[in-house]
C-alpha positions in Angstrom: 178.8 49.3 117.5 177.4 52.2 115.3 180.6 51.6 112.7 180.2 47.5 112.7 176.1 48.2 111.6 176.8 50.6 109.2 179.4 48.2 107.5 176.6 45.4 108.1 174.2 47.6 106.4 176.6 48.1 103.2 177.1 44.6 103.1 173.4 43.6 103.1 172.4 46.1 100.5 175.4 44.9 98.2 174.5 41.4 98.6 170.5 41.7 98.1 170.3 44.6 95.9 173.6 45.2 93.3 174.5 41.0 93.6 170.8 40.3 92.9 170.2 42.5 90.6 173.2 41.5 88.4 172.5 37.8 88.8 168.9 38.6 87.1 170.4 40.7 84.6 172.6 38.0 83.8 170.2 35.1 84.1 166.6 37.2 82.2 168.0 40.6 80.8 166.2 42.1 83.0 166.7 43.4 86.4 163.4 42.7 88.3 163.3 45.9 89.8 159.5 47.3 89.4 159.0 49.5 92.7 155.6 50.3 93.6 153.4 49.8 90.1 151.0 52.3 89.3 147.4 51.1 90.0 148.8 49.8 93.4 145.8 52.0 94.9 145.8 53.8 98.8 147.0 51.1 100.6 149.7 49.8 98.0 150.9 52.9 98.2 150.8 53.4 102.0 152.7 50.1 101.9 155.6 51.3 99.7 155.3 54.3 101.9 155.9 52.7 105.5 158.4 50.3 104.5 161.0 52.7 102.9 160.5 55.3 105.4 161.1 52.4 108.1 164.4 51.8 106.8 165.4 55.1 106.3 164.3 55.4 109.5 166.8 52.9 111.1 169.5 53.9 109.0 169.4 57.6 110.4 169.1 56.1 114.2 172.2 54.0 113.7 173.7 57.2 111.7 173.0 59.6 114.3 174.6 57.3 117.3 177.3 57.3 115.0 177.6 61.1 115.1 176.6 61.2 118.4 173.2 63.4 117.9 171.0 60.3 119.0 171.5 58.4 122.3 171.1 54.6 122.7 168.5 53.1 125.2 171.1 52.3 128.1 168.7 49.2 129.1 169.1 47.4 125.9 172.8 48.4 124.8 174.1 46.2 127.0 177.2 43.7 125.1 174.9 40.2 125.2 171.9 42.2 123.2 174.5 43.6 120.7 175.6 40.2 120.5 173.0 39.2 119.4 171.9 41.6 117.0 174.9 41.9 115.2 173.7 37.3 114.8 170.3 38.4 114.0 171.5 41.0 111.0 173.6 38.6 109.4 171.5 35.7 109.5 168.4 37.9 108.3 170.7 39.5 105.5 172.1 36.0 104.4 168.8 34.5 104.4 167.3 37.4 102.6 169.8 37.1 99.5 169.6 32.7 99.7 165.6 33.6 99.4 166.0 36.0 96.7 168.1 33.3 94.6 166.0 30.7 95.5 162.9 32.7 93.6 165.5 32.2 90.6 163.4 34.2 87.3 160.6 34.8 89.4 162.6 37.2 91.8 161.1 40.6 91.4 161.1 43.8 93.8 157.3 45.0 93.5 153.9 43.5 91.6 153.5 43.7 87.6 150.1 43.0 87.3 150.0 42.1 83.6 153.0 39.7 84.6 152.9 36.3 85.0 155.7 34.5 86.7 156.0 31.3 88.1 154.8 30.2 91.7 157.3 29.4 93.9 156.2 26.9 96.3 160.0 24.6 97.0 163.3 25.3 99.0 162.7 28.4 101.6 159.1 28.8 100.2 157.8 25.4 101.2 158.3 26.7 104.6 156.7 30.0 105.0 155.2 31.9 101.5 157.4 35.2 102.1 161.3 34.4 103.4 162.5 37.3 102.1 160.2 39.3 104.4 160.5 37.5 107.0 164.6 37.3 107.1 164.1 41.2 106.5 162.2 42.1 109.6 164.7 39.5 111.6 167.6 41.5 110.0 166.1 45.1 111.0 165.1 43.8 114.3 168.6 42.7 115.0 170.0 46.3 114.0 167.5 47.5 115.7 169.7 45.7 119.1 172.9 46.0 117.5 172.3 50.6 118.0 169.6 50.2 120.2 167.3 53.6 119.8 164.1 54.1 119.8 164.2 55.5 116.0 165.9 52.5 114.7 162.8 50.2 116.9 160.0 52.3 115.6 162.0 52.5 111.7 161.9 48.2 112.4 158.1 48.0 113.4 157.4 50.4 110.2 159.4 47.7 107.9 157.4 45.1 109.5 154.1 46.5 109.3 154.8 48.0 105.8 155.4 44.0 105.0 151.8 43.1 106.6 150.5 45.6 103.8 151.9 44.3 101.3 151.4 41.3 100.9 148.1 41.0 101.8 146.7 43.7 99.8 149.2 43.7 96.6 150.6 40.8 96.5 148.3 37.8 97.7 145.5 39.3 95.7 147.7 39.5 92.5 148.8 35.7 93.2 145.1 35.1 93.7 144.5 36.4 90.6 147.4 35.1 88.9 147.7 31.7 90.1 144.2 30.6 91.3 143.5 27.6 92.8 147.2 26.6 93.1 148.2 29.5 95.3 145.4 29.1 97.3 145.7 25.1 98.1 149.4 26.7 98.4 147.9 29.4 100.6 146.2 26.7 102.8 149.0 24.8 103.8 151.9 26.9 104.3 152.3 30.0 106.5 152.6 34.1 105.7 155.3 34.9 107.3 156.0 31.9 110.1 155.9 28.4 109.7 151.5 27.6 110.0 150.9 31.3 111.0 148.8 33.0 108.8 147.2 30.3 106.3 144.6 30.9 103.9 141.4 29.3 104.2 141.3 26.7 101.4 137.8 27.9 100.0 139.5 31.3 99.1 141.2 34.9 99.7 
């Protein structure tokens, strides 16, 4: 199972990093790519921080089953779970990259704040305001039972919680400031990461 993830994991990063980045290049010149921006402050920072060690994280746990220097959790690495996994991963990775195009120009990894891009508010954003992240911490959760460790769990909940961060202190208060009023009666209506969870109080931030 080890071999299949890894595979899965070159697969995802091919399709939502070098795919996406070309199709931006092709499509703006540019290749949205902007990383953690300076200015991002402590917790922007701390963000950046959890959410790349989360994934190196799991990438080592499934890595080190591989090798044989980290043992599963016999509980969960049972055929059913890894069954489900390896359907978690792919339909987190797929709907990761569909996201990502559906963001067309806006698509960007990180916050410019002296950039202004369009709001995105149709297709996969009508229904929760961050897809991306929220097919992301589907597709590391279902890695995460695909090599069930306790590295690769704790590498997930990082991702995730890295995520939280993020957006709400980078990225809602740029869109705040960025968008006013029409991210916030966007805010109001549609959830953070699941469908109604996590809605914005109309009267602001």
């Amino acid at each position: 199972m080890a071999t299949l993830a890894i595979w899965l994991l070159i697969a995802y990063g091919f399709l939502t990093l070098f795919v996406r980045v070309a199709i931006q290049l092709v499509r703006t010149g540019r290749t949205g790519f902007i990383g953690i921006a300076r200015g991002a402050g402590p917790l922007g920072l701390l963000a950046g921080v959890l959410f790349i060690g989360g994934m190196a994280m799991a990438v080592l746990a499934i890595n080190d089953v591989r090798r044989g220097s980290l043992a599963t959790i016999d509980l969960l690495d049972v055929s059913w779970l890894n069954v489900v996994g390896i359907a978690l991963a792919a339909a987190g990775g797929t709907a990761v990259f569909l996201a990502q195009l559906g963001m067309g120009a806006s698509w960007r990894i990180g916050v410019d704040r002296e950039e202004r891009t369009a709001l995105i508010t149709s297709g996969w954003f009508s229904l929760v305001r961050n897809p991306i992240y929220s097919a992301m911490i589907v597709g590391w959760l279902g890695f995460g039972l695909i090599v069930p460790t306790w590295l690769g769990f704790a590498g997930a909940a990082l991702v995730a919680l890295g995520l939280e961060l993020q957006v709400r202190t980078v990225e809602e208060p740029y869109l705040v400031r960025t968008h006013g009023d029409s991210y916030l009666a966007y805010a109001a209506r549609v959830g953070r990461f699941l469908p109604g969870v996590g809605r914005l109080h109309a009267g602001g931030a």
